[in-house]
C-alpha positions as CSV (number, residue, x, y, z in Angstrom):
1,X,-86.4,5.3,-25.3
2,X,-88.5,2.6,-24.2
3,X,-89.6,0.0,-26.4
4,X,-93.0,-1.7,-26.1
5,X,-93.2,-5.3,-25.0
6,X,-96.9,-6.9,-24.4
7,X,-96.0,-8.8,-21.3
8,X,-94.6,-5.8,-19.9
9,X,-97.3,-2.9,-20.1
10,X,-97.9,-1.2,-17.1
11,X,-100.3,1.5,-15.7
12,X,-100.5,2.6,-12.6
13,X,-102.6,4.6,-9.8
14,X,-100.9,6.7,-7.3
15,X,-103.0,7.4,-4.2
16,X,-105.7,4.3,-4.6
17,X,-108.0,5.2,-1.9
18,X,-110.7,3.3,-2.5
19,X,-109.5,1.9,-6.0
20,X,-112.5,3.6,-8.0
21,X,-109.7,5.0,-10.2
22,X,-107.7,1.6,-10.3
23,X,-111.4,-0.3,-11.3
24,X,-112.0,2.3,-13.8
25,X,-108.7,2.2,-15.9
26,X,-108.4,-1.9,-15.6
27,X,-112.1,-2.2,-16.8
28,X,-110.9,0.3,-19.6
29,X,-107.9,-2.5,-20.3
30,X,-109.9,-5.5,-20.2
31,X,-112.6,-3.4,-22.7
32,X,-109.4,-3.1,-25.4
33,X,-108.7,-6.4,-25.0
34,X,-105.2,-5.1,-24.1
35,X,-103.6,-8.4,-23.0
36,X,-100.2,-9.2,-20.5
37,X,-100.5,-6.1,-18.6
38,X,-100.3,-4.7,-14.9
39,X,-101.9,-2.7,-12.7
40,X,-100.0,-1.1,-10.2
41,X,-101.5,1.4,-7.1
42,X,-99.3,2.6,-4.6
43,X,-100.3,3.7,-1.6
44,X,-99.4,3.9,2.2
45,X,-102.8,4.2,4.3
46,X,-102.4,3.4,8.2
47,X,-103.5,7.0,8.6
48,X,-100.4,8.9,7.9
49,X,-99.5,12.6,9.0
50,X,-98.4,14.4,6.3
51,X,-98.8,17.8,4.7
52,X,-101.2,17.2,2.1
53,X,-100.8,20.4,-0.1
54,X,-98.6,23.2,-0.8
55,X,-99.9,25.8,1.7
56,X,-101.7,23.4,4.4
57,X,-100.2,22.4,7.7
58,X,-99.7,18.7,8.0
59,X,-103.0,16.4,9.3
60,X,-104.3,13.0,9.3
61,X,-106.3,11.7,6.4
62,X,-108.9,8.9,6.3
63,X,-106.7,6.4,4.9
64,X,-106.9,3.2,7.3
65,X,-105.5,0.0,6.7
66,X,-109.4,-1.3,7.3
67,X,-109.8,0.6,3.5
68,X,-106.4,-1.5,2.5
69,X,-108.3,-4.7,3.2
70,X,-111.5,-3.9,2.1
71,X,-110.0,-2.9,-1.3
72,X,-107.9,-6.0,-1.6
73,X,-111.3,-8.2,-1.6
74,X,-113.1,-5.9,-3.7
75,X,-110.4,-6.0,-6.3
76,X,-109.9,-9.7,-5.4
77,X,-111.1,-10.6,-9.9
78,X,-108.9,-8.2,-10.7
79,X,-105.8,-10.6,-11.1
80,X,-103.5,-8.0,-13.1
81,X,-103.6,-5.8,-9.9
82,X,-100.6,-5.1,-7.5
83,X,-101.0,-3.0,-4.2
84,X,-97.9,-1.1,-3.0
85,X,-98.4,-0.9,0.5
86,X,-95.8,2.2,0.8
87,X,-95.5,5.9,-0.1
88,X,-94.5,7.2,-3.7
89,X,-90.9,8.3,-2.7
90,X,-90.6,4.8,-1.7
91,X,-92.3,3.0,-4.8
92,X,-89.5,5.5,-6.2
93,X,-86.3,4.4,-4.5
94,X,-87.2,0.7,-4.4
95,X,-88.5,0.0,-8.5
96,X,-86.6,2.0,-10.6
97,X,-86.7,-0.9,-13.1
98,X,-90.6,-0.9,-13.5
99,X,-91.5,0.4,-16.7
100,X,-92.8,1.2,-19.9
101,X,-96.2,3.0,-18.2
102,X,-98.8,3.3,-20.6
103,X,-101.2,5.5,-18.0
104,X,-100.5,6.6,-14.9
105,X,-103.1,8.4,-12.4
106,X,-101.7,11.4,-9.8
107,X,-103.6,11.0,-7.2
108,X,-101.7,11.3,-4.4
109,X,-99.5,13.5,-2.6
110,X,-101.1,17.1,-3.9
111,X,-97.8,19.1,-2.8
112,X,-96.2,20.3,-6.0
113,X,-92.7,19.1,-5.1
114,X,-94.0,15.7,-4.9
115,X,-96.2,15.5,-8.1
116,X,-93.3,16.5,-9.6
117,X,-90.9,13.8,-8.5
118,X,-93.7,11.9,-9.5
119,X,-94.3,12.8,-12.9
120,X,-90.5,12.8,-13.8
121,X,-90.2,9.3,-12.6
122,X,-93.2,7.8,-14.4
123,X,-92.1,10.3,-17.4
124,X,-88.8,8.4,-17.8
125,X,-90.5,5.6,-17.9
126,X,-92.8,6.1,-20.6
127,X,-93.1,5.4,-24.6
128,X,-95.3,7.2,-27.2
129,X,-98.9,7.4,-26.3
130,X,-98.5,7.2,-22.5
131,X,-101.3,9.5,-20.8
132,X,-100.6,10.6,-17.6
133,X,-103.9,12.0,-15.7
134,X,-103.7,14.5,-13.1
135,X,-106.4,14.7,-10.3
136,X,-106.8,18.0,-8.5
137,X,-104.5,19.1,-10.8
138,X,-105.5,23.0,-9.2
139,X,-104.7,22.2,-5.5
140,X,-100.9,22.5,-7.0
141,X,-98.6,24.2,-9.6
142,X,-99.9,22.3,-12.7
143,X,-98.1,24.6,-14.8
144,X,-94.5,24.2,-13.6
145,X,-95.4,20.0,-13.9
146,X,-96.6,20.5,-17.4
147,X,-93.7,22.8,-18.4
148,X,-91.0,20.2,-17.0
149,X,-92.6,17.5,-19.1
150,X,-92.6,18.9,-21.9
151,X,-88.8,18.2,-22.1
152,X,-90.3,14.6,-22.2
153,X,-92.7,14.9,-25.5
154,X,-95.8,15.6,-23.0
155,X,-98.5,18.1,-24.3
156,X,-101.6,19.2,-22.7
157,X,-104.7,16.7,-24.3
158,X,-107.6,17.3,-22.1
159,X,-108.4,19.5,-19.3
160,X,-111.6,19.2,-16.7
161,X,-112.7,21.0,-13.7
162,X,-110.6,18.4,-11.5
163,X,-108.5,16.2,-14.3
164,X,-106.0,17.0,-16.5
165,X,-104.2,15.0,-19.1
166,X,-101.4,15.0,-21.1
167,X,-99.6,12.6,-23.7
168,X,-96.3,11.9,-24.7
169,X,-96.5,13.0,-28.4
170,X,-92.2,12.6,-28.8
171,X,-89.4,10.7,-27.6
C-alpha cells in the first residue's frame, strides 16, 4: 500500500482538452487548502487519428496543438500544473514511479480496453480515499471497469448522466 506523503499528492486529468476539468479539480485543491501537491493532465493533441470508442471506426478529433498553447497560458497561475504532451499508454510506460493519486479524471480514450489500462494503472497507484471520476462513463463497458477495481477496494459513490465515481474504501 501506498503511504501518504504531503509533498507528494497527486491528481491527475486524462484527456485535458481544454483544461476545464484540470481548473475545476485544482481550484477544488487550492479551496482545501490542500498544500504540496500536483496536477498532472496528459494529453497528446496534434490532431491524432485514433478510434475513439468501442464500436467507431477511427477519425480525427479537434485536438490541435493551437488548444495545447492556448491552455498552457490560461493555466499559466496555476503553478502545481504539469502538461504531458503524450498519449496515456505512454504517460504509462514512461512514469510508473508517479504516485499516490488522490483523484484522477478519465477523460480520454473512451475505448473500454484503454480505460481499463487506465484505471488499473492509476488504481495501483492509489491510497484510501482516492476518487477516480469517469466521464462518459456509457460510451464504454463501465461495468467490467468497475468490477476489475473492485479487487482494488473501489466501490461505486456517485453516478450522473455522464460522470461516474468511485472510491477506494480498502487496501
Amino acid at each position: 500500500m501506498i503511504k501518504l506523503k504531503s509533498d507528494n499528492v497527486l491528481t491527475c486529468e486524462i484527456g485535458v482538452r481544454e483544461g476545464l476539468g484540470s481548473k475545476v479539480i485544482m481550484d477544488g485543491m487550492r479551496a482545501n487548502r490542500l498544500q504540496n501537491y500536483k496536477h498532472i493532465g496528459i494529453d497528446p493533441y496534434g490532431n491524432l487519428e485514433y478510434q475513439h470508442y468501442d464500436y467507431s471506426p477511427s477519425y480525427t478529433a479537434d485536438y490541435t496543438n493551437e488548444m495545447r498553447l492556448q491552455l498552457e497560458k490560461d493555466l499559466s497561475d496555476y503553478k502545481e500544473f504539469k502538461l504531458f504532451h503524450m498519449t496515456d499508454k505512454e504517460f504509462i510506460r514512461r512514469y510508473p514511479e508517479y504516485g499516490p493519486f488522490i483523484l484522477v479524471h478519465f477523460d480520454g480514450p473512451h475505448m473500454t480496453k484503454d480505460v481499463l489500462n487506465e484505471a488499473i494503472f492509476f488504481a495501483e497507484r492509489s491510497i484510501i480515499n482516492t476518487r477516480f471520476v469517469f466521464d462518459d462513463y456509457q460510451k464504454f463497458n463501465m461495468k467490467l471497469i468497475a468490477d476489475s477495481l473492485k479487487y482494488y477496494g473501489f466501490e461505486e459513490l456517485d453516478k450522473g448522466e455522464n460522470k461516474i465515481c468511485l472510491e477506494k474504501k480498502t487496501p
